[in-house]
N, C-alpha and C positions, 0 to 999 in steps of 0.2 A: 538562704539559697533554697530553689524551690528543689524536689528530686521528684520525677515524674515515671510512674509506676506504668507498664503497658505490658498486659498478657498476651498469649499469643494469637488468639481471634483477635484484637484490638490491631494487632502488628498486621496482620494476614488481611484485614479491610482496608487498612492505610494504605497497603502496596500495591494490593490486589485492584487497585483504583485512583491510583497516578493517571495523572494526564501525560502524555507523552515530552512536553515541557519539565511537569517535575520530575519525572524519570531523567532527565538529561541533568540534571539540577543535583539529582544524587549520583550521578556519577560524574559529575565534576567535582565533587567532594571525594568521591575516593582515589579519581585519579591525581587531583592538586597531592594527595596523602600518598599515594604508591610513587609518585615522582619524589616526594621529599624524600619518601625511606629510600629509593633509590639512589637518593644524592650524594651519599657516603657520607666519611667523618665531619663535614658542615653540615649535616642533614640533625635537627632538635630530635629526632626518632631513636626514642630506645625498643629494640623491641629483642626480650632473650627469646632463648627457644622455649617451646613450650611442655612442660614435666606432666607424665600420665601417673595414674595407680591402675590397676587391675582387680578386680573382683571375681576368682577363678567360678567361687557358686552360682554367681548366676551368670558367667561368660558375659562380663562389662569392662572398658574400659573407660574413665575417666581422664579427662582431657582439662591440664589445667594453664590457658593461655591470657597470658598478661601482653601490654602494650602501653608506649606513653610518646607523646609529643606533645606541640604547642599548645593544641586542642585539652588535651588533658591525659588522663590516665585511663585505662582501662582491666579490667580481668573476666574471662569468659572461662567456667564451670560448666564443661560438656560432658555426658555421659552418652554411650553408643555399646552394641553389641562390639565385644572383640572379635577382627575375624578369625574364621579356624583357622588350627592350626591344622597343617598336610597328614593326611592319615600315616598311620604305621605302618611299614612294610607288614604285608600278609605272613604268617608264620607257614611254615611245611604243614605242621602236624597242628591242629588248635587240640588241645585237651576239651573236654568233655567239662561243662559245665552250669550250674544253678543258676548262679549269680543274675539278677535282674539287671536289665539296660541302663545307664543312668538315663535321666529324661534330660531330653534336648533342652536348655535354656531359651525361654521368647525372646522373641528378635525387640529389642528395644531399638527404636526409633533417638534421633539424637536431641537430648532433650536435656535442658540445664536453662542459666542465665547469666546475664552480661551485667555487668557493676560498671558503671561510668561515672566518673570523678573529672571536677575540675581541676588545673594548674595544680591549684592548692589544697585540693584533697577533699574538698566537699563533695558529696555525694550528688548527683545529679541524675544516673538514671539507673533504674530496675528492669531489665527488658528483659521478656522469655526470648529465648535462644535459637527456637527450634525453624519458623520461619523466619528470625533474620539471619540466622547463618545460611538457609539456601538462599535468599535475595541478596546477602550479599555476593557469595561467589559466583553466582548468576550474572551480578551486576561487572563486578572481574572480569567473566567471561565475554560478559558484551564490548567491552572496550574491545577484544580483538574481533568480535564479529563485526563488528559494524564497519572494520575496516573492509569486509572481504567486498570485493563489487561483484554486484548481479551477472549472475554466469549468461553468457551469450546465449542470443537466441531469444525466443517469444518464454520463456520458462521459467519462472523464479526458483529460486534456492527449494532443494529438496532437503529435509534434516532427517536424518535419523538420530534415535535419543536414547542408547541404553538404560534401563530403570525407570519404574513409574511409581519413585517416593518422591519427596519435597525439592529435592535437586533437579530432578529431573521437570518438574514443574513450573517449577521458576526458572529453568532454561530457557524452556520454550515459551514462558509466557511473556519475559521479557525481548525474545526475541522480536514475535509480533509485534509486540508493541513498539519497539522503539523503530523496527525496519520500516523505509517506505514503502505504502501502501501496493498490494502487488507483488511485493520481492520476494516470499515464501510460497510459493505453491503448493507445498505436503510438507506437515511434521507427523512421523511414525514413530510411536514407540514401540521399543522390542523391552518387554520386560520378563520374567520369571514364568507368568500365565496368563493367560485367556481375561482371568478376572481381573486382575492388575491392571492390562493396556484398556480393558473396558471401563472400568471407574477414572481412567486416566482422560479418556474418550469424554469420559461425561460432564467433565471439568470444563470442558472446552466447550464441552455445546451447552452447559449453563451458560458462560458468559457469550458464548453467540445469544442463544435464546434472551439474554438480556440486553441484547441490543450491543455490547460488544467490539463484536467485531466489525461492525458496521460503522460504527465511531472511529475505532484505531486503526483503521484498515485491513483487515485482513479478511475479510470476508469470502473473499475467493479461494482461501487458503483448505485444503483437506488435512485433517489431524485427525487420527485414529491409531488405533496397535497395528502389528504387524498381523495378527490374525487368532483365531482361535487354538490350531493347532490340534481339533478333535473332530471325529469322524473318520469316514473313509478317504474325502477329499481333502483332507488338512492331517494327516500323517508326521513325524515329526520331521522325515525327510523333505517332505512338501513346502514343511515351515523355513526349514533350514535352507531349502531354495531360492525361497520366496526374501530372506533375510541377503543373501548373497546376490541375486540378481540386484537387488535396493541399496546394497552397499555400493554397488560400482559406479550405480546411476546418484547416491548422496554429493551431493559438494561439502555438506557441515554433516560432522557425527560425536555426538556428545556423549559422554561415558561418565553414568555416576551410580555404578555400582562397586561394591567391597568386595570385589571380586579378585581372585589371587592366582587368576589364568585370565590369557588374553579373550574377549569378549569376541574376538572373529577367525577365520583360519591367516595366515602370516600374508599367503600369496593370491588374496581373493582381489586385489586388485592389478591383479598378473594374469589374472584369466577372464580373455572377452572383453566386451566392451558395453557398455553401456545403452539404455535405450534411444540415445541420440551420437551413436556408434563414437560418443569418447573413449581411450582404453587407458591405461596405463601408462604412457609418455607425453598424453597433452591433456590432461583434466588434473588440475590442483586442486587440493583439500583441505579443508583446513579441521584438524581434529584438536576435541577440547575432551579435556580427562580431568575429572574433580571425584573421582570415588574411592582411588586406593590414595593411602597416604603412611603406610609401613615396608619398609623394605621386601617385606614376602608379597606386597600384593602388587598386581598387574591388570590393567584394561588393553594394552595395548600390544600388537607382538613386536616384538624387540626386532624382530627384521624392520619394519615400518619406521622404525624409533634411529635404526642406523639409515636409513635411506634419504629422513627429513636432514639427521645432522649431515648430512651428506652435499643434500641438494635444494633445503630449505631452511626452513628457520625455525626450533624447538625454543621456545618462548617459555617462562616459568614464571610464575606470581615473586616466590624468593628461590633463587641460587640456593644460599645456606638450607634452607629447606628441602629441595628439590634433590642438593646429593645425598642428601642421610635420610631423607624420606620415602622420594619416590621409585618406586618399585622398580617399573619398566623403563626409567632413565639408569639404576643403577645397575639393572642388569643388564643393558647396553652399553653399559661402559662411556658417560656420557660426562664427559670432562667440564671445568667450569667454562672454560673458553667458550663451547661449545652453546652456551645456553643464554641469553637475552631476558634479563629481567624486564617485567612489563611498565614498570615503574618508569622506563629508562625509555620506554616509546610514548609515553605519555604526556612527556614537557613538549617547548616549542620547538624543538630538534628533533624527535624523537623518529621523526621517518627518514632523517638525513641515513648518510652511508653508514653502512656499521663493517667491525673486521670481527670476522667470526672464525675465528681457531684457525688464520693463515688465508680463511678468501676474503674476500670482501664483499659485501651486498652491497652496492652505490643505490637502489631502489628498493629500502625496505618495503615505500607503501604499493611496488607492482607485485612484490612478491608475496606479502599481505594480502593483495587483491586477489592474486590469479594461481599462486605457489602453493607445494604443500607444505601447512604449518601447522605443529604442535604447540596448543598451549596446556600445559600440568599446571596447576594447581594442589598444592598440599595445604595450605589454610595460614592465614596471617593472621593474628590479632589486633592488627593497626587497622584490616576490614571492618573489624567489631567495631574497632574504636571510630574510625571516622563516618559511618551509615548510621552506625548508634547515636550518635551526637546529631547527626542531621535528621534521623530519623525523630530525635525527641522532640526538636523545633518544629518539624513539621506535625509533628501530632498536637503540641500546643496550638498550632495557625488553628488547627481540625479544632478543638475543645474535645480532645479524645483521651484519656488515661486517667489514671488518679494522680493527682497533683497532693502532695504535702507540702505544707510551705512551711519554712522556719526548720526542714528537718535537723 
């Protein structure tokens, strides 16, 4: 058996340069794979939860996620910053003291590797971690965007992207790409700083500058940050304006920060309307959250999070995952009933009616299209397992990696 070795520049060219075909091509591999695990006890998918360590000195957690079906077996060795934890109440009195600060721990980047086995245990691939874990849940994520249909009127999809690291990257890169030509007219990102959404900017006008977007369609499309946020005219209430006005006016808002407070205020979309005077009772959303995945953390505000289980459909990559992990679902109090594995929209049924916690939706795919929907993401390892496998075969077609034969 051959085992095909691929770093992470090698993984990063591969994806980074899909034709809009093989991109559709890998996500008919994950979705055939999230349909099966969805299928219950006939379903070949083992998949446990996945066991961490902690390394308090340098604030790291280690992520240890296994996965097996028909395809074969899988295990993913992730390391990530841990996020903080909530300061300490402020004391009355601090005492008076020497003691030096500890130093902040560097933010590590999620970085490890994925071990993929055949059936029978042969070894098969070595893949760095760091770009295919965000192409995968990227790829996750597109299965629910591409359901949404082009919002009325001459205007394509505006996105807003919390975060400008690898997640947020591969969100929006696959977005373009797979959308028809036309359908995005602005992706912004709102990241941390000025410098951030500018290298994020410069990503984008490389591969315009390479001819691009010209090819995949998107050409007509504006991507940039939300702003610098320095100067007189860029204040940080200015920014903060500028972030709220563009929420109201987003139809997709992507969230993939580790972040442990909601990423917007609760009732920004309760005030005003939009630039094409939509408000709050006839413009549906559709919000995708791939950055917290521990019970303390949150992208989303928990008003929003009861209003979708309300009136729309909160969609999760896994159930079991989503109530012991996700943050902003557990502190909404968001029952199993209430949530729709995306596995389960992914067969040939998959848009028929569904009964969710007592209603019914007889039209998942208008409420997909037009409704507000949450899709969470907290991480599967059957993602690793089934994009890793396709991704090997596709990089043999390429003549790309180290290939061992006879390992």
């Amino acid at each position: 058996m051959t085992l095909t070795v691929l770093n992470d520049d090698q993984i990063r060219s591969l994806v980074d340069n899909l034709t809009k075909d093989e991109l559709s091509q890998f996500g008919a591999s994950l979705a055939a794979a999230l349909h099966e695990y969805s299928a219950g006890p006939t379903s070949s998918v083992q998949q446990p939860e996945r066991t961490s360590i902690h390394n308090a000195a340098i604030g790291a957690t280690t992520l240890f996620m296994p996965s097996s079906s028909s395809m074969g077996n899988s295990v993913k060795v992730i390391t990530l910053t841990s996020p903080a934890p909530p300061p300490p109440p402020a004391p009355t009195s601090a005492p008076a003291t020497t003691t030096a600060a500890a130093a902040t721990p560097a933010t590590i980047p999620p970085t490890g590797a994925t071990l993929l086995l055949t059936p029978t245990g042969a070894p098969r691939g070595l893949l760095h971690a760091r770009t295919l874990t965000a192409f995968r849940t990227a790829l996750a994520s597109l299965s629910v965007l591409l359901r949404r249909a082009r919002p009325p009127g001459p205007r394509g999809f505006v996105m807003v992207v919390f975060g400008c690291g690898e997640q947020a990257y591969w969100h929006a890169r696959l977005a373009l790409l797979a959308l028809d030509p036309g359908a995005a007219s602005r992706v912004v990102f709102a990241g941390r700083s000025a410098a951030a959404e500018e290298a994020m900017a410069a990503r984008f006008e490389a591969l315009r500058r390479a001819g691009k977007a010209a090819e995949e369609g998107w050409e007509g499309c504006w991507v940039g940050g939300l702003g610098n946020g320095e100067g007189e005219d860029n204040k940080k209430e200015d920014r903060e304006s500028r972030l709220d006005a563009l929420l109201r006016e987003a139809d997709v808002v992507v969230c993939c920060t580790p972040s442990t407070v909601p990423l917007w205020p609760a009732g920004v979309w309760d005030r005003g309307s939009d630039a094409e005077g939509q408000g709050r009772s006839n413009k549906g959303r559709l919000v995708v959250a791939i950055g917290s995945y521990t019970p303390s953390m949150k992208e989303i505000p928990q008003e929003w999070v009861r209003r979708v289980m309300d009136e729309g459909l909160v969609i999760v990559d896994t159930v079991a995952g989503a109530l012991t992990e996700a943050g902003e679902l557990i502190e909404a109090g968001v029952t199993r009933e209430q949530l729709v594995e995306l596995g389960t929209l992914l067969g040939p049924r998959g848009e028929a009616g569904l009964q969710v916690k007592g209603r019914q939706v007889p039209d998942v795919g208008q409420c997909l299209a037009q409704g507000n929907v949450i899709y969470k993401s907290v991480g599967v390892g059957l993602m690793d397992l089934a994009v890793g496998m396709h991704l090997v075969k596709h990089a043999e077609t390429k003549a790309v990696g180290t290939v061992l034969r006879d390992f």
